[in-house]
Phi, psi and omega in degrees: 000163182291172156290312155224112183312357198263344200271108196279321142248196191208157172034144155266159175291342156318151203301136158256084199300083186293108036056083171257135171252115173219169174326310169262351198231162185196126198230118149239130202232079163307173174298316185198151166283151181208168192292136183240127184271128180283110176268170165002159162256124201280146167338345186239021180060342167356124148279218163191133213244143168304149196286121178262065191255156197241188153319289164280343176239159168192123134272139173226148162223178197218120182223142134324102185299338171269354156262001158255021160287322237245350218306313179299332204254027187262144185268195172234124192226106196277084148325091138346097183276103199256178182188122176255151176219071212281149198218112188091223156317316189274131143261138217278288176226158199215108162242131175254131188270136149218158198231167164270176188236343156210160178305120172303209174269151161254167190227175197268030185205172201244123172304080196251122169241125215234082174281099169246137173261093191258124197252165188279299176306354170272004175257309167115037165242183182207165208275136159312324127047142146294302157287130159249001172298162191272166174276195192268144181309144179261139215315307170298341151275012142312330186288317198281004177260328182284359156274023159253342157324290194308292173272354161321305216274326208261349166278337174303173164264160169271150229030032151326014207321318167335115198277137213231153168257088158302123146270129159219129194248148160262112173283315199210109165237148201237029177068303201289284179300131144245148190283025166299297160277350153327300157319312164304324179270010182270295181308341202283301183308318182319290187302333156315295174267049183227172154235067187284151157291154182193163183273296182233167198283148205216142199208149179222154188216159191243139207227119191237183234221157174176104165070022166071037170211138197264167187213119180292132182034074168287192183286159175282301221272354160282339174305314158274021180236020203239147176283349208220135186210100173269114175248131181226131199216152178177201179240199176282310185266012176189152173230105164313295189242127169213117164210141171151186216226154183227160162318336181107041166273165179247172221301305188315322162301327213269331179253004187246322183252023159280318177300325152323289199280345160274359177267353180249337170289334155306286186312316163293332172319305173282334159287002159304293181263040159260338172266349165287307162316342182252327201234341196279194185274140173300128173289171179255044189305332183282004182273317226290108190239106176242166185299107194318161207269324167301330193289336076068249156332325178267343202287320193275302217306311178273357180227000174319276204325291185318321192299306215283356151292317178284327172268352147312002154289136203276276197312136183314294231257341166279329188297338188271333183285326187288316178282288185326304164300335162272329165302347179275304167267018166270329186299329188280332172246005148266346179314309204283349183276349184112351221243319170238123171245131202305347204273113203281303199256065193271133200263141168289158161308011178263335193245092128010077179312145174278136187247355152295257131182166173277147184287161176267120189271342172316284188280348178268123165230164162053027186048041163249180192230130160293126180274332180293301171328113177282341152000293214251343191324119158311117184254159161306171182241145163268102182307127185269139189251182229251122194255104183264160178243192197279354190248005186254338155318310168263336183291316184283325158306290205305319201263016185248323198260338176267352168299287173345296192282001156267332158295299183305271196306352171269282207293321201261350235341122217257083200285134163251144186246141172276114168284000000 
């Protein structure tokens, strides 16, 4: 089923004009070239950078000359990143990235949350209601926050912790455009110029069928005459998400208007990261914490056997007790080697004791050294040995058993059914 069924279509093919905002920056990413008039110089020095066109696409962006001196020098600070997106007059949806500034515990999945609103005041109505403030989301816009889910989550990195927010709101709606897929291409840019990590920038177009020709993000009213109603979402070199329903076509249609919509979904993409090369934010690649690569290694070594007997258990709830008891005792025999210790603020073997004292800065000048100073005197090193903690322990038993369990069904094939 669609994400909202009241909605018959998304977009018309007339140009779409994207509209990024932030305090100092302002990103506009239209449809097709069309003449672009150079502007005013705003009260904040704005330039204007040349105009790029392409067959279908033109970026334009408007930056601060004093902020692209400063570009190298940005710290990472979590900022919102908004975006608007307007079609004609109106703008439609409004979306926003906010990040925490410090890292959650970690877990084996990346904390992401995808809030959407179709508001009352975007029609220019107000709820019949008793409450007239707006309410808790309605199934369809639930639906429609898991497609803007859905291709998000497998582009992130992994160890990510920072717990992250998608906003996205309707400002404005005119019956005609629907925000849905609109919405997928908003959050994939908001995150592309934000600075969550990501592999690629993700973009989604809605794609329908009239008279044996197909039409990228049609109209509600070509929606009711079209066989075919298509949600399509990716990057430039793969497609994540397709859902939605046809007429009793047959597969050849079905795969020429999958080839449509990753061919329009390709186009916004790259002009997507051309305007990230120019405008986006430094990613938090140094947030990223993954579990060292020895721990890995002790993991298969003491529960491999044991693992791939425990998932040859068909039933769930003994298959989950089999798995649990072997995650204990692998946590219990690297514990007894010395390899985990229970103690949160344990320093690891990535971190290096001072074995110095501080030099006397009086007698050392011009890099010379006393030898006679016991200050500096060279002491032995003791090896320190390489320390895991309990949660970096389950995280690598999960990615160790979903290995496992993947190996078994390529080589042996091996089907496992979930009860």
């Amino acid at each position: 089923m669609l994400a909202n069924s009241s909605f018959n279509g998304v977009q018309s093919s007339p140009p779409i004009p994207i509209v990024i905002s932030i305090r100092t920056k302002n990103f506009i990413f239209s449809c097709k070239p069309s003449p672009f008039r150079r502007r005013k110089p705003q009260s904040s020095s704005f330039y204007t950078t040349p105009t790029r066109n392409w067959s279908k696409l033109c970026v334009r962006a408007l930056k601060q000359p004093k902020e692209l001196e400063q570009e190298g020098a940005l710290h990472y600070v979590s900022q919102p990143h908004s975006i608007k997106i307007p079609v004609g007059d109106r703008h439609v949806v409004y979306t926003s990235v906010c990040l925490a500034d410090v890292p959650s515990e970690p877990s084996d999945f990346f904390p992401l949350s995808v809030n959407y609103q179709e508001r009352f005041s975007a029609a220019g109505r107000t709820s019949g209601g008793f409450f007239k403030r707006e309410g808790r989301a309605k199934d369809h816009e639930v639906l429609i926050c898991r497609l803007i889910d859905r291709p998000l989550r497998p582009t992130m990195l992994k160890g990510f912790y920072h717990e992250t927010q998608i906003l996205s709101w309707v400002l404005s709606y005119d019956g005609l455009h629907s925000p849905d897929s609109l919405a997928i291409t908003a959050a994939g840019i908001a995150v592309a110029l934000s600075e969550v990590p990501n592999t690629k920038s993700v973009a989604g177009v809605r794609i329908g069928m009239v008279d044996d020709k197909f039409i990228v993000n049609p109209t509600t009213k070509q929606m009711e005459q079209s066989e075919l109603d298509l949600v399509l979402a990716g990057t430039d070199s793969a497609i994540l998400m397709i859902e939605g329903y046809c007429n009793f076509l047959p597969e050849e249609k079905l795969l020429q208007a999958v080839e449509v919509g990753h061919d329009a979904v390709r186009a916004i993409c790259n002009e997507v990261e051309t305007l990230v090369k120019k405008c986006g934010k430094p990613k938090m690649f140094e947030a990223i914490k993954l579990p060292p690569p020895e721990l890995y290694r002790h993991v298969e070594e003491i529960a491999g056997h044991e693992l791939v007997k425990a998932l040859q258990i068909r039933n769930k709830i003994p298959r989950r007790k089999a798995l649990s008891m072997l995650e204990e005792t692998v946590l219990n025999i690297l514990t007894e080697k010395g390899y985990v210790s229970k103690d949160d603020n344990l320093v690891t073997g990535e971190l290096i004791p001072e074995l110095f004292e501080d030099e006397d800065e009086d007698e050392d000048e011009d890099g010379e050294v006393d030898e006679g100073d016991v200050h500096i005197k060279p002491t032995s090193r003791k090896p320190i040995p390489l320390l895991f903690s309990e949660v970096d322990v389950k995280l690598v038993f999960k990615d160790v058993s979903s290995k496992f369990l993947r190996r078994r069904i390529v080589e042996v094939s091996f089907f496992f059914t979930m009860n």
